[in-house]
C-alpha positions, 0 to 999 in steps of 0.5 A: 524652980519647982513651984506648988503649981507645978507640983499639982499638975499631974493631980489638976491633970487627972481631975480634969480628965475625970471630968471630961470622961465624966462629962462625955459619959454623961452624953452616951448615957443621955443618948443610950437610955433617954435620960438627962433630956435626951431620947433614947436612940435605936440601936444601930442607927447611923451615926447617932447610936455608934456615936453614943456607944464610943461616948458611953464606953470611951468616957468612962475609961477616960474618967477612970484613967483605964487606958487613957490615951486610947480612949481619948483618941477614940473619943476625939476622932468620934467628936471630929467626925460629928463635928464635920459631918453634922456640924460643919455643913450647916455653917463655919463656924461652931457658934454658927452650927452648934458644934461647940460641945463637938470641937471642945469634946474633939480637942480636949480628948485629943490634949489627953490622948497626948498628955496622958492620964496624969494622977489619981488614974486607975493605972498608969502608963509604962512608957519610961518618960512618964515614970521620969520624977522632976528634978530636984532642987540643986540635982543635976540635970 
């Protein structure tokens, strides 16, 4: 049974990638120009200002659905790095090492990479199962 829940997913979906994308933008930009309680990085310095240029330009392709799946990948795998280069040798765990906003950016971007943009995207993906409709009541499977 098709449920109003499950009608919503693909626009639940797009609003959370929106805000993620939103969100990971954010923290390029607060390291790129100094703004939003961050000081501005110099360019080029190893790994802080890649880092902050992956945010700026992956965050924003993700929030606008323009190349989704790689964006978020190129985003996660940034977060993963960062995680356990910065992170991780100070402690195990991401409460113990302030690695929390790593691991969330790193497995949430990763969830896109595989879910893809869902609605309300600038463009949508061509690979065939994401055209695929839900079946309707009653139609054959």
């Amino acid at each position: 049974m098709i449920t109003y829940l499950d009608r919503a997913r693909p626009y639940t979906l797009g609003l959370f990638r929106i805000i993620i994308g939103s969100l990971f933008t954010c923290h390029g930009i607060a390291s790129l120009f100094g703004v939003l309680g961050r000081d501005t990085l110099r360019a080029g310095t190893w790994p802080g200002w890649y880092a902050a240029v992956i945010q700026l330009g992956a965050g924003t392709l993700v929030a606008l659905g323009l190349g989704t799946r790689t964006a978020a990948f190129l985003g996660s795998g940034s977060m993963a790095f960062a995680y356990f280069d910065i992170h991780q040798p100070a402690a195990l765990l991401p409460i113990e090492n302030g690695g929390e906003p790593a691991a969330l950016f790193c497995w949430t971007l990763l969830l896109l990479t595989f879910t893809g943009p869902g609605a309300l995207a600038v463009t949508r993906t061509s690979h065939p199962a994401a055209r695929q409709q839900e079946p309707h009541l009653g139609a054959p499977v």
